[in-house]
Steps between C-alpha positions, in 0.01 A plus 500: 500500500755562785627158698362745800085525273525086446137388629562260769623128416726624216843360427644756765254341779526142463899560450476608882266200538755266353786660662315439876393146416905405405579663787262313726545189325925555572415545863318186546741313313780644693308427815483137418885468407538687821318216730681235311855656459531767708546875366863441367335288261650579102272755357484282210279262708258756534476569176460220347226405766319845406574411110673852430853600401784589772454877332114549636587420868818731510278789368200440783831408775796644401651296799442197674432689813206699327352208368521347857336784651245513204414089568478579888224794463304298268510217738354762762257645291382127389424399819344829603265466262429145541393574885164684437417225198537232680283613776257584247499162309558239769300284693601619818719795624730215661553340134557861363793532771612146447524620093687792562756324762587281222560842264680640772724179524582534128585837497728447834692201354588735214590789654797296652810631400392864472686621734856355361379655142469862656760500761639836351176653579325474837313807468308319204465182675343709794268701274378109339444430869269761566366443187430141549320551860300836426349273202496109649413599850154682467438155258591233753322753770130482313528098433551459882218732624320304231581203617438602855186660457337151376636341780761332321801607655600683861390834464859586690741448182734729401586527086820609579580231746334244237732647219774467648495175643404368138821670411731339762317202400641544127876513594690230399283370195772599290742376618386135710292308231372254796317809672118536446419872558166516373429153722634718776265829384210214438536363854544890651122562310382227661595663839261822419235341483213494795391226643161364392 
């Protein structure tokens, strides 16, 4: 039998499986080294954080750039996803907002320092910008018309205005340990919310 005639969860398939799960296990341990080191953190941190040799992150990410990039479109894709679940699982559509603000947070306190790791390349920090509102917007857009539509919220919000006020909100948390963004965020939730 060919490796291409191998019924379905042979040795070839869960070698993909195993290969995807390093590779998503390396991204969330770089994203965490990311939040609390920055992106010039050693690579050996992330490693040893995703318990696997320097040799299996240079074959997924060849670069640190790459591996940046990789760790920032996970991020997206994370939160993307975590949007519509929330929505379906919490108690209210304000909660499920309040649950993805704090995802959002995360992912914007990591994405710091992005910019200085792909200064050589604008057109790819353009294409992750597009990237990052053609999936996040349409998210943040359903919580609020969720949120809205049980009278939780103004029905007047704007996710792109929401976004990226949470995101001007986020500057400096890197690099001022006395500042509170996510009090700041917590108090700018607060605001959205209609009267009773």
């Amino acid at each position: 039998m060919t490796a291409s005639q191998q019924p379905p969860g042979s040795s070839a398939g869960s070698k993909r499986k195993d290969a995807r799960r390093n590779q998503q296990t390396l991204l969330e341990a770089a994203a965490e080294v990311f939040a609390t080191s920055g992106v010039d953190a050693p690579v050996r941190e992330i490693a040893t954080k995703a318990g696997v040799g320097l040799g299996t992150i240079y074959r997924h990410f060849p670069n640190r750039a790459d591996l940046v990039i990789a760790v920032y479109r996970h991020q997206v894709d994370t939160c993307a996803e975590a949007g519509p679940a929330l929505l379906a699982a919490g108690p209210t559509p304000f909660a499920a907002l309040e649950g993805w603000v704090d995802l959002f947070v995360d992912f914007l306190v990591t994405k710091h320092g992005l910019a200085a790791a792909m200064q050589a390349d604008s057109t790819g920090f353009e294409t992750l910008h597009a990237y990052f509102l053609d999936r996040l917007l349409p998210v943040c857009t359903q919580l609020l018309e969720a949120a809205a539509t049980a009278g939780e919220t103004r029905p007047d919000l704007d996710a792109y205005h929401l976004m990226r006020g949470i995101g001007n909100l986020c500057i400096g948390t890197d690099t001022d340990p006395r500042y509170d963004a996510r009090r700041l965020v917590a108090l700018l939730l607060a605001g959205l919310r209609q009267p009773r």
